[in-house]
SEBAFI-329711 format. One record per residue: x, y, z of N, C-alpha, C in turn; residue in three letters. Coordinates in steps of 0.001 Angstrom, whole numbers, plus 524288, in hexadecimal, padded with zeros to 5 digits. Example, Ala and Ser with C-alpha at 12.3 -4.5 7.8 and 13.67 -1.06 7.14 Angstrom:
2
833867E9C681E788300C7EE6C81E78833907F31C81E78ALA/832327F73681BA8835667FBDC81BE4832648001E81EBESER/
This chain:
357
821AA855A08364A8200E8502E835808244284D318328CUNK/82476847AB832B7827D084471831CF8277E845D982C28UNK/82ADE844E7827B682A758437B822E382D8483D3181F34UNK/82A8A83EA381BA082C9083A5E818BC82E4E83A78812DEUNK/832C6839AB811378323283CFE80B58831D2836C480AA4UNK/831678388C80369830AB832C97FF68832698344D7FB91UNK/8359182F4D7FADA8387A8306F7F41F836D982BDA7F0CAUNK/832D482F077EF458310282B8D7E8F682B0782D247E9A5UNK/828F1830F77E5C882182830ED7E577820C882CD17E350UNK/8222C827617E1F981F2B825617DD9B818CF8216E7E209UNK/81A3181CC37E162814C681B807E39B8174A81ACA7EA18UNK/81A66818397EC0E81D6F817AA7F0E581C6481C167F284UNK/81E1281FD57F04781F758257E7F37D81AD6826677F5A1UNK/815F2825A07F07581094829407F12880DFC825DC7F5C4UNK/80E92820757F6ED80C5381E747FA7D80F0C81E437FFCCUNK/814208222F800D5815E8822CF805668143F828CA806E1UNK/812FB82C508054580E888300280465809CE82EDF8072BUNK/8080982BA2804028025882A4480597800788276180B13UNK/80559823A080B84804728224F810CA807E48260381474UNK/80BC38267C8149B80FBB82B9A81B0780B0A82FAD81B01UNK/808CD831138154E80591836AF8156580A2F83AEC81331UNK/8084283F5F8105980ABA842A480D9780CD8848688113AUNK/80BC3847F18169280C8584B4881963811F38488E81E21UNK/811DF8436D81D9781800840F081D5781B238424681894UNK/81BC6843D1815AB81DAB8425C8106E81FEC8470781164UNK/82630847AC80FC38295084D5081107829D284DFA80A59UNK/82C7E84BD1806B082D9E84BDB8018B82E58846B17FE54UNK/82C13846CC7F94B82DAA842B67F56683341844697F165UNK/8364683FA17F25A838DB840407EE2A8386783CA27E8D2UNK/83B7F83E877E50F839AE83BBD7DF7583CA283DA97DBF8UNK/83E48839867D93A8416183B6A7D3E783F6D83BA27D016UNK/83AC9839717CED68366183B3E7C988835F28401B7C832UNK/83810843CC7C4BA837F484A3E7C46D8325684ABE7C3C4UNK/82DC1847A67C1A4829A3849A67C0B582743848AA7C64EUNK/8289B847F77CB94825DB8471A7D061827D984D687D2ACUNK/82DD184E127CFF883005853317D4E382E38857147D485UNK/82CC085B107D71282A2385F9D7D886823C685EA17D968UNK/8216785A357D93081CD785A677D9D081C83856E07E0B8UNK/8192E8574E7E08981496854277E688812DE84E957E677UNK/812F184C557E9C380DEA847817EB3180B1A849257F1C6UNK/80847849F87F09E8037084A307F5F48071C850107F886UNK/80811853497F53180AF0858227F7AE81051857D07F9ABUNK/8126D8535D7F954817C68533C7FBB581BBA853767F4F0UNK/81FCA858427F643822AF859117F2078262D8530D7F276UNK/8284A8531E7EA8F82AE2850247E76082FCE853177E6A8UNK/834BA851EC7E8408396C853177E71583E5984E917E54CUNK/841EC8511D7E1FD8449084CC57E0648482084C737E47CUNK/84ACD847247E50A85015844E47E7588541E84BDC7E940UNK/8556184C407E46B85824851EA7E3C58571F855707E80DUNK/851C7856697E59684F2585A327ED3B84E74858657F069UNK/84EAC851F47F14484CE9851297F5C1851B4850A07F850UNK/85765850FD7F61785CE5850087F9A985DBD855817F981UNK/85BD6859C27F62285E3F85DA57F86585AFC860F27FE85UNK/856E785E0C8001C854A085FCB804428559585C85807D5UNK/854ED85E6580E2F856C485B4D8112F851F28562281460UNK/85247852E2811CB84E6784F96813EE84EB484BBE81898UNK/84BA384EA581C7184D1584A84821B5848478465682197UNK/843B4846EB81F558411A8437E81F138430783DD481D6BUNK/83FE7839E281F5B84343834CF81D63841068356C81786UNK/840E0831A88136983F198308680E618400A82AC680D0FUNK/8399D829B780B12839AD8244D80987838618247F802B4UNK/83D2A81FD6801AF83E1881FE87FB8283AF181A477FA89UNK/8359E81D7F7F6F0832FA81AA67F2988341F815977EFB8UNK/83818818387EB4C838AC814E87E64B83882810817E603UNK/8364080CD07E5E783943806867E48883E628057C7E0DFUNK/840FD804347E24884587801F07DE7A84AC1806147DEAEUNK/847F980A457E09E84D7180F357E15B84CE180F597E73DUNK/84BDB80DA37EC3284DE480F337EEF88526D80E4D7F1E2UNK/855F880B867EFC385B6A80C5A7F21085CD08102A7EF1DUNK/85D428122C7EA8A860268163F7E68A85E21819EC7E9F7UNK/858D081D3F7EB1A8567981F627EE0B85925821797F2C4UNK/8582581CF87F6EA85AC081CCA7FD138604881F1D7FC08UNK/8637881C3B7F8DE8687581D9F7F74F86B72823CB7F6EDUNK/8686E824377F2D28681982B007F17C8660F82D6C7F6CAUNK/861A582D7A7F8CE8616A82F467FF668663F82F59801E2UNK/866DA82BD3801EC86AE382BAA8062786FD582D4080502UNK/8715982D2A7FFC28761C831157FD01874BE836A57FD92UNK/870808383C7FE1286E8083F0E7FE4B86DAD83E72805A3UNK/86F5F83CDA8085586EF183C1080CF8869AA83CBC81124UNK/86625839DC80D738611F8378680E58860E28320B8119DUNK/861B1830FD817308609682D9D8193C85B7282B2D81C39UNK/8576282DDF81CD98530882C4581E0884F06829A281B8BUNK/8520D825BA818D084ECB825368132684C4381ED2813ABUNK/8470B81E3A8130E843FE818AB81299844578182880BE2UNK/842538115C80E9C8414180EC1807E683BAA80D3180879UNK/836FA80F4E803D78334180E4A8053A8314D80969804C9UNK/833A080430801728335A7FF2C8049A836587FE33807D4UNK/838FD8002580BA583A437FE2B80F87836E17FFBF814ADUNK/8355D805E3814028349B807F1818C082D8E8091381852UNK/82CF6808F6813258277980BA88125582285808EB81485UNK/823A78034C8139C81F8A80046813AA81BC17FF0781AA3UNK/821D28006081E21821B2800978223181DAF8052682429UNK/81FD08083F8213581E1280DB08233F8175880E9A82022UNK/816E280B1F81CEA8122380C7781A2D80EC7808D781CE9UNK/80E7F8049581FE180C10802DB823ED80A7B8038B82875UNK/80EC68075982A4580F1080B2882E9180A5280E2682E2CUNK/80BC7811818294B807D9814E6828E8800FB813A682918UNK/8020580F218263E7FB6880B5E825A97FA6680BB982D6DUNK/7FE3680A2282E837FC2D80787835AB7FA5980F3B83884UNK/7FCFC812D78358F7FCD181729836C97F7FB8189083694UNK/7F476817CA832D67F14F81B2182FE47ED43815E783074UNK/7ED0A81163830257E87A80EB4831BF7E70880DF683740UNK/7EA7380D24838117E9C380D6A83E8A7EC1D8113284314UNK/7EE1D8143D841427EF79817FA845507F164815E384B04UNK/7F6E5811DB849117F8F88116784CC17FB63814E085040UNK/7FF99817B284C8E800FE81A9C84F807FE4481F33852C9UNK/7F913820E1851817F7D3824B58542F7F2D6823C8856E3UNK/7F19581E86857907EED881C7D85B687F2BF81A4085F7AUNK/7F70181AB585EE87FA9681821863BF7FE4881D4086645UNK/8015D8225086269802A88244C864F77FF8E82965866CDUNK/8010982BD486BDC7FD7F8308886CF58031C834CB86EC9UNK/800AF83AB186DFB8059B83D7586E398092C83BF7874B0UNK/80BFC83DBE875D180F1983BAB879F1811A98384387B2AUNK/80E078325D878618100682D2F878E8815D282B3987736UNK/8183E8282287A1181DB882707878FA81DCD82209875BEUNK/81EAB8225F8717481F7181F8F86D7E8259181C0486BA2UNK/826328179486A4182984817AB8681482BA28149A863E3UNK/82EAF8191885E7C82BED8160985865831BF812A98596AUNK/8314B80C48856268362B80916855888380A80A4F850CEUNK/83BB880BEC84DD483DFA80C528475983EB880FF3846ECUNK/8423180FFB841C484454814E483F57843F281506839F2UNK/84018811168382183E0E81271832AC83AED818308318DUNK/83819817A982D018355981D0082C2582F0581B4D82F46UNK/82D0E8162482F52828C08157983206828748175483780UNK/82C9B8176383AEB82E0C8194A83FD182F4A81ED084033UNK/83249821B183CCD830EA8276E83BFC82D3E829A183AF9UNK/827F9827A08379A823F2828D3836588207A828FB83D73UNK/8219F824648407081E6F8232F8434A81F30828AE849C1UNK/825C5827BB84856827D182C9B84BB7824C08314A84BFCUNK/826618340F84755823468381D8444F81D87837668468EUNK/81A22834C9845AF814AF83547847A5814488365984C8BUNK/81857832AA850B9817DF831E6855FB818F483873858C1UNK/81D0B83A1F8554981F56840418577881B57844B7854BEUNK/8171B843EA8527B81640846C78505D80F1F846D3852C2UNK/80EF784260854C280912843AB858C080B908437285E7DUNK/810AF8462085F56812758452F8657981359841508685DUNK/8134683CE7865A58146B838CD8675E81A2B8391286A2CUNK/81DB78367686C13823518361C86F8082676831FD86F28UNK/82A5A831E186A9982CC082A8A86973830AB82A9186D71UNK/831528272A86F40835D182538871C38375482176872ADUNK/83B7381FA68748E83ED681914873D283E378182087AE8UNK/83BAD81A0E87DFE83A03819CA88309834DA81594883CFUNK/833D3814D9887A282DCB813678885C82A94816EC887E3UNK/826D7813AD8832B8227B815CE87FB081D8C8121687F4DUNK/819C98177187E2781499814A087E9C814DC80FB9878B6UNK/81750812DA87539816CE80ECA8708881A6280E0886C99UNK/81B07809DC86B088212C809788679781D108080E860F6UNK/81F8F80A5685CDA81EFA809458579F824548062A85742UNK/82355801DA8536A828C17FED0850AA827378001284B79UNK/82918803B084B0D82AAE804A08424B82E18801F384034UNK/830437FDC78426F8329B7F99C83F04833497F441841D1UNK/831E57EF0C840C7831ED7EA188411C834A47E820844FEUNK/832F17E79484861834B77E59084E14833557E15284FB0UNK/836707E010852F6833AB7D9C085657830287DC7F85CCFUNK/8303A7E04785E54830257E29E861D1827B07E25886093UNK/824BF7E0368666B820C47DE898671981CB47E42A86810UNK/820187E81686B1D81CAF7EAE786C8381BBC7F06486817UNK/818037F34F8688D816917F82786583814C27F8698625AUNK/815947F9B485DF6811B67FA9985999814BF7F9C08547CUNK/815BF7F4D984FA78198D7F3A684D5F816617F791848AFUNK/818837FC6184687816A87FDCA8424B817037FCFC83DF3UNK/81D417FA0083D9F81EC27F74E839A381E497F1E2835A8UNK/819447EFC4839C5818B97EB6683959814FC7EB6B8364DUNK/815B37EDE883017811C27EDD382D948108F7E97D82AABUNK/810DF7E49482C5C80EEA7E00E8272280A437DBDA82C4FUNK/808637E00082FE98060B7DF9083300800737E2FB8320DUNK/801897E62082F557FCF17EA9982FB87F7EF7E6FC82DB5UNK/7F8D67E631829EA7F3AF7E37A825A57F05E7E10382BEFUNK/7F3D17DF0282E517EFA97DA65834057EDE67DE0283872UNK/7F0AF7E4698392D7EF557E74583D427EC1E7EA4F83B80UNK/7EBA97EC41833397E9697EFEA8319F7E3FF7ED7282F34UNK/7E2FF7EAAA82BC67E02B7E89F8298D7DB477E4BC8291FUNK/7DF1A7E13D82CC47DCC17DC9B82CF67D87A7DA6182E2FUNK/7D4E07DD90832967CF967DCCF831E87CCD77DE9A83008UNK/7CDD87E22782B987CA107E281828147C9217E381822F6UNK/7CDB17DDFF821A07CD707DB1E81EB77CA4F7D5B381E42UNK/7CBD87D4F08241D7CBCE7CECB826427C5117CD508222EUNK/7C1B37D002822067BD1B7CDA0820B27BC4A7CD2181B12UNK/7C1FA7CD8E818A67BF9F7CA868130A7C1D57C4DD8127DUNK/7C3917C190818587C4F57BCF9816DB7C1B87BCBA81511UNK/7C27B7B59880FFE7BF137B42880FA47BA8A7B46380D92UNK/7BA187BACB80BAA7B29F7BBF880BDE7B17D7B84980674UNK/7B4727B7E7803E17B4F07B4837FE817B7707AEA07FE1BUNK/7B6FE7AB44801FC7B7017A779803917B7967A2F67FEE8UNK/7BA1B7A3147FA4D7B96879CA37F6C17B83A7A00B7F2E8UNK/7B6477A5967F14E7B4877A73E7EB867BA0A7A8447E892UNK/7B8FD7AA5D7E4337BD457AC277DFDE7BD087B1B37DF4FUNK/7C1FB7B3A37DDD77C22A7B9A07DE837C4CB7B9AF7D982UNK/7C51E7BF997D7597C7FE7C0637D0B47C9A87C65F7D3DFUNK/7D04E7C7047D2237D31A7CB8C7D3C77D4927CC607CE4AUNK/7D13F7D12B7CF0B7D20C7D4C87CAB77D60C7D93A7CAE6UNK/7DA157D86E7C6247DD297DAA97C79D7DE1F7E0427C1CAUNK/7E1037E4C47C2427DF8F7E8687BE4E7E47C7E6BB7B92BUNK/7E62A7E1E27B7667E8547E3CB7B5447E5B67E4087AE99UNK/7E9237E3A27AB1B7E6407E5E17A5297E5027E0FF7A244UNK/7E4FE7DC0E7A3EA7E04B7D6DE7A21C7DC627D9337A39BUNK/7DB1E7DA837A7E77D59A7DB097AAAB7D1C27DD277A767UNK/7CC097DBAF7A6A57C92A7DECB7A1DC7C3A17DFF67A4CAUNK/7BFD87E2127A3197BADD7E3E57A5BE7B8CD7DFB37A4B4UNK/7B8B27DD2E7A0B37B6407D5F679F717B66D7D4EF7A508UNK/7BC4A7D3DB7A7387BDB47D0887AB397BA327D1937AFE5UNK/7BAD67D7917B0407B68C7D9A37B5FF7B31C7D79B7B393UNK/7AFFC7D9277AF6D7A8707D67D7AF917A8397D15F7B075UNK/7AC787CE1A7AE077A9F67C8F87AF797AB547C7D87B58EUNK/7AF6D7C9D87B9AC7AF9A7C89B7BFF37AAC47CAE87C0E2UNK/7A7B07CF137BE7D7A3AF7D1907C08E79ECA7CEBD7BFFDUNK/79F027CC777BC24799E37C8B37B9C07997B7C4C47BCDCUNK/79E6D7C18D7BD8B79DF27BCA07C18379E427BD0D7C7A8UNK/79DCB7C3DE7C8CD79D4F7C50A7CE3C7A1507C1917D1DAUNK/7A5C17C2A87CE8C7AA947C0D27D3177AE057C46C7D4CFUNK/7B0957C22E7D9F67B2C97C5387DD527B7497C8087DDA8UNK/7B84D7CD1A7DA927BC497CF3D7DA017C12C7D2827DD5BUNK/7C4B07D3107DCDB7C8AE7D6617DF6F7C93F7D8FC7D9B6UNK/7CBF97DD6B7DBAF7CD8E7E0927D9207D0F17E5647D9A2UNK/7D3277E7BA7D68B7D8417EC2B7D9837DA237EFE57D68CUNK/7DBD27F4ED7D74B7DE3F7F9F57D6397DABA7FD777D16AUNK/7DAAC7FC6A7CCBF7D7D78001F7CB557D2247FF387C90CUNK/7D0CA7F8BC7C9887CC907F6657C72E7C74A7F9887C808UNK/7C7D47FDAF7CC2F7C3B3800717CBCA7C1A4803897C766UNK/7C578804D27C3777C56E8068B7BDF87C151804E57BB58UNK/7C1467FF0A7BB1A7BD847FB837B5D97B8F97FBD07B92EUNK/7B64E7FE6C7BF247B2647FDB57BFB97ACC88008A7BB6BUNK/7AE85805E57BA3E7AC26806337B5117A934803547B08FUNK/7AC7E7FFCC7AEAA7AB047FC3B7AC737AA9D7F5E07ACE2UNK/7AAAC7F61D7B20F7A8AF7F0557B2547A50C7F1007B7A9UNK/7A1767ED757B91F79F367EC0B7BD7F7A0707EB027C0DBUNK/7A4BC7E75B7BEBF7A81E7E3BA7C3927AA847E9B67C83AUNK/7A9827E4867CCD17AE137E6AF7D0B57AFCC7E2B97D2F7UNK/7B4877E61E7D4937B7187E03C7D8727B4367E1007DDECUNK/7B5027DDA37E0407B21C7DC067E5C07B7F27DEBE7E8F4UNK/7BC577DE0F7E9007C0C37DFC27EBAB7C4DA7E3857E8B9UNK/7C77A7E82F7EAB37CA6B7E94E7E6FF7CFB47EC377EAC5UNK/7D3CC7EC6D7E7D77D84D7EC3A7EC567DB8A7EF1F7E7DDUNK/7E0037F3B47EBCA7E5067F53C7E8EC7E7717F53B7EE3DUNK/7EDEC7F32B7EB957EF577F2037F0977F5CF7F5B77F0BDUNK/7F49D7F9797EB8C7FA637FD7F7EAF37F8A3801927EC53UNK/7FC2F805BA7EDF07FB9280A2B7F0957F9D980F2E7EA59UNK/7FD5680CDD7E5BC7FC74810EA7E0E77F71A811C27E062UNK/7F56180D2C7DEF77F10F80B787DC8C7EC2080DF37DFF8UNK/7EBBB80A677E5627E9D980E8A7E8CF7E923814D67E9E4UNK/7EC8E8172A7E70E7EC8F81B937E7007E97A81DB67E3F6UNK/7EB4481B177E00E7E88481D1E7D96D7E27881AC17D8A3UNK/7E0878189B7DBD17DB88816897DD547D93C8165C7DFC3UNK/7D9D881AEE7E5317D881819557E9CA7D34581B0C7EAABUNK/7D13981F7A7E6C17CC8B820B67E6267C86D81BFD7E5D6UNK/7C83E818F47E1797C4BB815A07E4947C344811B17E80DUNK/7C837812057EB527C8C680D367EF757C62B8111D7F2AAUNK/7C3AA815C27F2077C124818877F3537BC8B819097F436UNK/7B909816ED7EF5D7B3F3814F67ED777B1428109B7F202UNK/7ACA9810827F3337AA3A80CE17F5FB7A5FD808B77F1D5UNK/7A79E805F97EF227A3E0803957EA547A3717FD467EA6CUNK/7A39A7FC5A7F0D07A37C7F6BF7F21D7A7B37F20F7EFDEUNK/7ABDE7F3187EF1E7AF877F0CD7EEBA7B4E47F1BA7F166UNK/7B5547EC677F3BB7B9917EC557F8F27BE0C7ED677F6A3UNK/7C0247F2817FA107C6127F3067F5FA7CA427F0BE7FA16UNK/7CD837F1797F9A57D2FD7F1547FD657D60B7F2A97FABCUNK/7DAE27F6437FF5B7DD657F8907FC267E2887F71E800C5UNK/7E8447F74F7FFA77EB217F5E5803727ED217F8C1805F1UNK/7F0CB7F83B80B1D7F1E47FCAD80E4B7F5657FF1C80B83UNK/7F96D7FBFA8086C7FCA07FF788058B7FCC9803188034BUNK/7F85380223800927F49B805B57FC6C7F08180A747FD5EUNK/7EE67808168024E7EAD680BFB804357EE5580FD38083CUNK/7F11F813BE8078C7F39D8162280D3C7F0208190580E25UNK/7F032819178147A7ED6B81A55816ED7EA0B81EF38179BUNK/7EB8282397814347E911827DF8145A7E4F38270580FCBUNK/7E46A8235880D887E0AC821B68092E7DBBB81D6B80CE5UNK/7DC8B8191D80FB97D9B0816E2813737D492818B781493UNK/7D30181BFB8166D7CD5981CF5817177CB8D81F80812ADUNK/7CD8581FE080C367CA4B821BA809647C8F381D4280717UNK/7CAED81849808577C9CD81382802B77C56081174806CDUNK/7C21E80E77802787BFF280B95804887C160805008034BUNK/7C503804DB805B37C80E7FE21805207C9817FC6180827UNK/7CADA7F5F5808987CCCD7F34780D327D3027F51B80C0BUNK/7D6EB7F494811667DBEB7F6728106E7DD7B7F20981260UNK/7E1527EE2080EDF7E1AC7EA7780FF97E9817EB6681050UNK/7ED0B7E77F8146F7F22E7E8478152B7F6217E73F810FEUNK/7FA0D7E7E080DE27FF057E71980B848041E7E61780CDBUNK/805EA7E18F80D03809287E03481153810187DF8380D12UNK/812AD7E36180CAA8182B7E34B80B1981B5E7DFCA80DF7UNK/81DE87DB8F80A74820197D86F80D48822D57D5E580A57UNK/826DE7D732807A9826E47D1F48026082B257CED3803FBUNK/82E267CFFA8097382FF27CB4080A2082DC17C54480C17UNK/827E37C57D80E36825827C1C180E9981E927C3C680C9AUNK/81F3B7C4CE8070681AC67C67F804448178C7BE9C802CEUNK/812A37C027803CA80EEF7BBC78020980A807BD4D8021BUNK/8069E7BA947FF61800BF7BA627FF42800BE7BA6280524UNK/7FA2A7BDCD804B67F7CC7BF83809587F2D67BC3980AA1UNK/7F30E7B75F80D967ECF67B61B80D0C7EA4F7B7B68116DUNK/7EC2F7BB97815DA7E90A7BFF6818957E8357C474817E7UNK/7E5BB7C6BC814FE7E4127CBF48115F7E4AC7CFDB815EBUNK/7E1B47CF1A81A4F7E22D7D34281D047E65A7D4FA82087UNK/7E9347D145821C27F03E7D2BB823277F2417D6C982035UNK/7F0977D5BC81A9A7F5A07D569817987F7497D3E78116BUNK/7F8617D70C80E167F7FE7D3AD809317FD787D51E80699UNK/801D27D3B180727806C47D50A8041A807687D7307FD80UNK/809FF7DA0E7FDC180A8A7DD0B7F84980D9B7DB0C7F4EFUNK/8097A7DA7B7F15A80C2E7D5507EE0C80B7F7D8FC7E746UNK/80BF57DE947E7FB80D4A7E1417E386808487E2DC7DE9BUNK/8014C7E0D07DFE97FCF97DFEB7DDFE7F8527E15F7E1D2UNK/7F5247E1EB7E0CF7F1F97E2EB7E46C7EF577DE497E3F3UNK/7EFCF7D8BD7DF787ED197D4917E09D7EEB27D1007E3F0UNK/7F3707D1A47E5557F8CC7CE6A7E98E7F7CF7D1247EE3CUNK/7F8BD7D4FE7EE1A7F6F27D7F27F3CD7F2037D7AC7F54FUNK/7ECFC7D90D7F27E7E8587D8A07F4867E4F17D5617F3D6UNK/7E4497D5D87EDFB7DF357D1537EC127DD257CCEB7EC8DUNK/7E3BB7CA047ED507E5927C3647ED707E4F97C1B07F39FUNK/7E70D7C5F97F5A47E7647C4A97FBE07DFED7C4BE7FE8CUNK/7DDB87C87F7FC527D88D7C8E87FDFE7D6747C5107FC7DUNK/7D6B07C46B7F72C7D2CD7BE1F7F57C7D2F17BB547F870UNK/7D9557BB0C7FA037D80D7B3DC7FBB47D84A7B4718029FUNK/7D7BC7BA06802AA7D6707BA2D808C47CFE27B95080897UNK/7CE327BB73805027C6F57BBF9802947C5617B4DA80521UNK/7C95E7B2708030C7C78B7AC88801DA7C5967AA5F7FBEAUNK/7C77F7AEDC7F87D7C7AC7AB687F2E87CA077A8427F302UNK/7C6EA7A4977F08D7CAB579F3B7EDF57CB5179FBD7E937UNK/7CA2A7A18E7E49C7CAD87A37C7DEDF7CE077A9C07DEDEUNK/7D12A7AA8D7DD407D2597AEB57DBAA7D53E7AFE67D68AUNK/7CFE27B3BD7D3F27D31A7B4CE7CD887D3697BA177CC06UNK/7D84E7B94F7CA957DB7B7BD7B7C8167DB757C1BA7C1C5UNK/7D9C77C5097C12F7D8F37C8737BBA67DCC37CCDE7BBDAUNK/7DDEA7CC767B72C7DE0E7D28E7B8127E5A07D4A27B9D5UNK/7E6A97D06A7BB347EC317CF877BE9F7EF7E7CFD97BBCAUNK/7F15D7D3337B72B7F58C7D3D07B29C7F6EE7D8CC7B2C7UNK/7F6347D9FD7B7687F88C7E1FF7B6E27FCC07E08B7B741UNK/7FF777E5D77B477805A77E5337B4EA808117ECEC7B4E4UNK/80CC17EC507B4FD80FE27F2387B674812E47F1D97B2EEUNK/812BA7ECF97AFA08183C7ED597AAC7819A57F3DC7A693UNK/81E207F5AE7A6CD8210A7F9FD7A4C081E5E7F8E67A028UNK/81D927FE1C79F1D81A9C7FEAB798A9814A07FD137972EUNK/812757FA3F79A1480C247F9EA799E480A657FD2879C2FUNK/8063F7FEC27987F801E3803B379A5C7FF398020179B77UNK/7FC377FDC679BBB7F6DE7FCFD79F427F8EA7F8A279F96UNK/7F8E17F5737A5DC7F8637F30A7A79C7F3657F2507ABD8UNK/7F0BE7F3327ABEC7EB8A7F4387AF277E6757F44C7AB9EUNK/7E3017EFBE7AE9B7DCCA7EEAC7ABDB7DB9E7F8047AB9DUNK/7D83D7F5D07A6BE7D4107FADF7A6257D8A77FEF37A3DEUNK/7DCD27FF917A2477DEE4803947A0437DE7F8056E79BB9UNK/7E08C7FFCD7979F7DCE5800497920D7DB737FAB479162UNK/7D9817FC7578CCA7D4D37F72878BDE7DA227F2037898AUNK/7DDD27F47C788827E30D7F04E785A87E84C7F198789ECUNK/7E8017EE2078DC27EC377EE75792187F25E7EDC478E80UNK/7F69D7EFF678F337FC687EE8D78D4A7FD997E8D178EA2UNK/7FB587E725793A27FE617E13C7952E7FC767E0657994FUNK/7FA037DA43796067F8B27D68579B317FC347D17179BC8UNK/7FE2E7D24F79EF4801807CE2B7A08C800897CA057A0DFUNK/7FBA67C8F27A4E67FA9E7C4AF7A3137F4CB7C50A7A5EFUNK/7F1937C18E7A39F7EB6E7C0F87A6BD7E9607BC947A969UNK/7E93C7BCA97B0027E7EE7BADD7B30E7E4027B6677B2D2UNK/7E2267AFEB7B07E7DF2A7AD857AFE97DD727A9C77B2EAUNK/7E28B7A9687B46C7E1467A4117BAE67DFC07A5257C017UNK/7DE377A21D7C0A17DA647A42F7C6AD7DF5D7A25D7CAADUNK/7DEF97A6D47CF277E25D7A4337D4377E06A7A30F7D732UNK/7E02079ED47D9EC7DC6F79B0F7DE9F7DFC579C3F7E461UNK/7DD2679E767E63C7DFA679EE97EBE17DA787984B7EE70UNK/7DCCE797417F1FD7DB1F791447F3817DAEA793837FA21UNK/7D65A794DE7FBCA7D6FB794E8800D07D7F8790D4805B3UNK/7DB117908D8089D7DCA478C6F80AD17D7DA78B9980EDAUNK/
């Protein structure tokens, strides 16, 4: 079977794992000494060191943010040429995989014998090879029953796999479609986890029975408060991970969780809407069609919350809670950790009016 190594376990790595699957996965590499000699999902951890002194024909896609030219570099000085960048090549291929595994394109279209034929020479097109030769399928550059394009073409006919800022409208979209609207002119409060946020705040949204969103670990304070949110959304793949248990739970509250976040071998255990994430930041903007599509805008209140409201048809939308932060050297940045947060930046008081046209 085809393989795929990866260099870097940190969160990148673990979510190219989770979606190829760990039985793609040939080896991780890593320079963290406290990662080497151990496992993730059974596939061994070796350093740089071992991994040039063995002969690796597998391609390998490099992780890191911010090191991968130093990275690629060194590859290719140890005479490593098969080598992806996982923002360049990943994102492609991690859409792929969604069209793989939700819909079973490929193996509702090919049957063994059939003459196939894949377009590209990225890793999305090796991946696709690999499948085609491996249920008997037959590629060839002849006349064929069916052509895949694994990379961006003007070309009308076949099946564009690459054309992932399309999926959200081929994958999603009807069934989503029925929360236009359902909230037509009311006010909504997006609750958000950071360390302003107080249990005061839930009782009184709970007292005045208004309409909440909500997201990532707020399931915590259900303990002690009444309140729930009416909606609740994570729209990162970490977080998702480390929570996915109760997106698990059936306790009458609509979750959604995003495709990014949810890979696909997790899908039939949640019980949530899976709503699209659309990478794009050379023409990144607000989404006011939720079910296309909602661009990653680095929050799960930019990506999900904001885009649903005002797809909902709120005309009020207010904000709590919205002072989390990642700043170096604070220990709690997140509602519910201790009762005296390190730093609030600042606390959210003005209301934002979306104005429906």
């Amino acid at each position: 079977m085809f393989k795929i190594d990866v260099w870097g376990i940190g969160r990148l790595g673990r979510d190219i794992v989770d979606v190829i699957g760990k039985d793609k996965i040939g080896i991780i590499v890593d320079k963290n000494s406290y990662k080497l000699g151990k496992e993730y999902e059974g596939i061994d951890i070796i350093s740089p060191k071992e991994y040039y002194r063995k002969k690796r024909e597998n391609p390998i896609v490099v992780t890191p943010k911010g090191f991968e030219k130093e990275i690629i570099s060194d590859l290719e000085l140890h005479g490593v040429t098969n080598v992806y960048q996982y923002t360049k090549e990943f994102y492609v291929l991690l859409y792929f995989m969604f069209q793989i595994e939700g819909y079973r394109i490929i193996e509702e279209s090919v049957i063994p014998d059939d003459s196939v034929m894949v377009v590209g020479n990225n890793l999305l097109a090796m991946l696709v090879k690999d499948y085609i030769k491996r249920i008997g399928g037959i590629l060839t550059s002849e006349e064929c029953k069916i052509k895949y394009y694994c990379e961006p073409t003007s070309q009308k006919d076949g099946i564009h796999l690459a054309d992932y800022l399309l999926l959200g409208e081929i994958t999603y979209k009807s069934e989503l479609e029925k929360f236009k609207y359902i909230h037509n002119g009311k006010r909504c409060f997006i609750v958000a986890t950071g360390p302003s946020l107080r249990i005061e705040d839930l009782n009184k949204l709970e007292k005045n029975k208004e309409i909440c969103f909500s997201v990532n670990t707020i399931y915590k304070s259900f303990e002690k408060t009444k309140w729930r949110p009416n909606y609740y959304m994570i729209s990162d793949s970490e977080v998702f991970r480390e929570n996915m248990e109760y997106f698990c739970v059936e306790d009458g509250i609509e979750k959604f969780v995003s495709d990014a976040a949810c890979n696909p071998q997790y899908r039939e255990k949640t019980n949530a809407n899976i709503f699209h994430l659309i990478r794009d930041d050379d023409n990144f903007c607000f989404s006011t069609n939720f079910p296309k599509g909602s661009y990653i805008g680095g929050s799960v209140v930019i990506d999900g919350c904001l885009p649903l409201a005002v797809y909902m048809g709120f005309k009020e939308i207010y904000m709590i809670g919205n002072d989390c932060s990642y700043i170096k050297g604070a220990t709690n940045n997140h509602f519910g950790v201790t009762e005296k947060p390190d730093m609030v930046i600042m606390v959210l008081t003005e209301c934002y009016i979306f104005m429906k046209e």
